[in-house]
C-alpha positions in Angstrom: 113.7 127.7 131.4 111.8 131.1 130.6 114.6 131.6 127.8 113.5 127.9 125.7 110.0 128.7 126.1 109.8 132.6 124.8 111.9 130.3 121.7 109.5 128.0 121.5 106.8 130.8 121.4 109.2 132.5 118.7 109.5 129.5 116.2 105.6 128.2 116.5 103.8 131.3 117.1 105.2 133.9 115.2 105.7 132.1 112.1 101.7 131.3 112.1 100.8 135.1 112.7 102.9 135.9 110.1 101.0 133.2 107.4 97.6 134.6 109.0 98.6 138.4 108.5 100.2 137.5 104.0 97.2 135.4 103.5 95.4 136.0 100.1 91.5 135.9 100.3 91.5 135.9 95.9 93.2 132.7 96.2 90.4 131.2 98.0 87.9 129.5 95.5 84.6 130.7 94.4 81.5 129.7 95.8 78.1 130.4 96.6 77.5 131.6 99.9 75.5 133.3 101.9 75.5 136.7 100.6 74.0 139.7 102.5 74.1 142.1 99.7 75.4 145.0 99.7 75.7 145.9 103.6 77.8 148.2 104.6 79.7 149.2 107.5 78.3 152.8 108.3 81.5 153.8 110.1 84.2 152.3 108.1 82.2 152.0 104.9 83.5 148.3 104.6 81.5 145.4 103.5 79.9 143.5 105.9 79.6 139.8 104.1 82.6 137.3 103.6 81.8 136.6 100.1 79.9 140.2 98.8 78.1 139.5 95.1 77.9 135.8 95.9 74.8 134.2 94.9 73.1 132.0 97.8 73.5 128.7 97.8 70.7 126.8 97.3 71.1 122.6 98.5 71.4 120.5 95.6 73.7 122.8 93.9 75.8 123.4 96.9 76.2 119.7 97.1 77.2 118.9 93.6 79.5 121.8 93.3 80.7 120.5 97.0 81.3 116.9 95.1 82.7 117.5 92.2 85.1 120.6 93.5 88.2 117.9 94.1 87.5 115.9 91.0 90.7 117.0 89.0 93.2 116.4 92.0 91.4 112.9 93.2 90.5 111.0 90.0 92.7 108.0 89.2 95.0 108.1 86.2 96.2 104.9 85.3 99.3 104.3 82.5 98.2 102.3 80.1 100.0 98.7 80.0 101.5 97.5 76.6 101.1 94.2 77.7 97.0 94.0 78.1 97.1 94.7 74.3 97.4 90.9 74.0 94.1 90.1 76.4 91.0 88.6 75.3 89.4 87.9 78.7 90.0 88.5 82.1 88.2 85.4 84.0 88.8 86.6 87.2 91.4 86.5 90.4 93.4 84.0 90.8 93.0 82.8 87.3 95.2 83.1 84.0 93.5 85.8 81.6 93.4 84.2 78.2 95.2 86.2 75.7 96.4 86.1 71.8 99.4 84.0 71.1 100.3 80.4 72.8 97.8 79.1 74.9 99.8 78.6 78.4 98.6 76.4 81.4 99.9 75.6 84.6 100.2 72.4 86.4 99.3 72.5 89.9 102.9 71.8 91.8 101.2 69.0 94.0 98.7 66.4 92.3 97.9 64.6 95.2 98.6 64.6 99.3 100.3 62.2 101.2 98.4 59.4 102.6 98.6 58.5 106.4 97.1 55.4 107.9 95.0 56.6 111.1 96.0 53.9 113.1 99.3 54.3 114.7 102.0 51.3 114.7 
């Protein structure tokens, strides 16, 4: 038992400290933050902000850059369809769009319903 957990441990764990420890920060994208200028660790002389030379983010801005940061990725792309080169109006669902060429209609497949006397014989 001890030996299938220490290699569960090895094939979940380890594999996630070693993604944590090769991880790139410049891949990360640029935002505005909340900077703290230029502080300074007085003992290791490293900077004390995530994001140093950021500019601070001010709501409305934050929010549109927020919205429109997927944009690319997310919008639709449709092909465009050879065949609605030929339409002159789309009426709607469930209805034929008229296009150029032969006008084509289609008959209903049942013109009227079976009639059933109510009173039984």
């Amino acid at each position: 038992m001890k030996t299938s957990t220490m290699m569960l441990f090895a094939t979940a764990v380890v594999p996630l400290m070693v993604s944590l420890a090769f991880a790139n920060p410049a891949m990360l994208p640029k935002h505005p933050g909340y900077p703290m200028g230029k502080a300074v660790d007085p003992v290791t002389g490293q900077s004390l902000a995530n994001d140093p030379g950021q500019a601070n983010a001010r709501n409305q801005e934050a929010l549109t850059n927020a919205a429109m940061f997927d944009d690319n990725r997310s919008k639709q792309n449709l092909f465009f369809n050879h065949n609605d080169e030929r339409l002159i109006e789309k009426p709607g669902a469930g209805l034929l769009p008229k296009v150029q060429g032969p006008n084509i209609t289609i008959e209903p497949p049942v013109k009227e319903g079976t009639k059933v006397s109510a009173a039984p014989e």
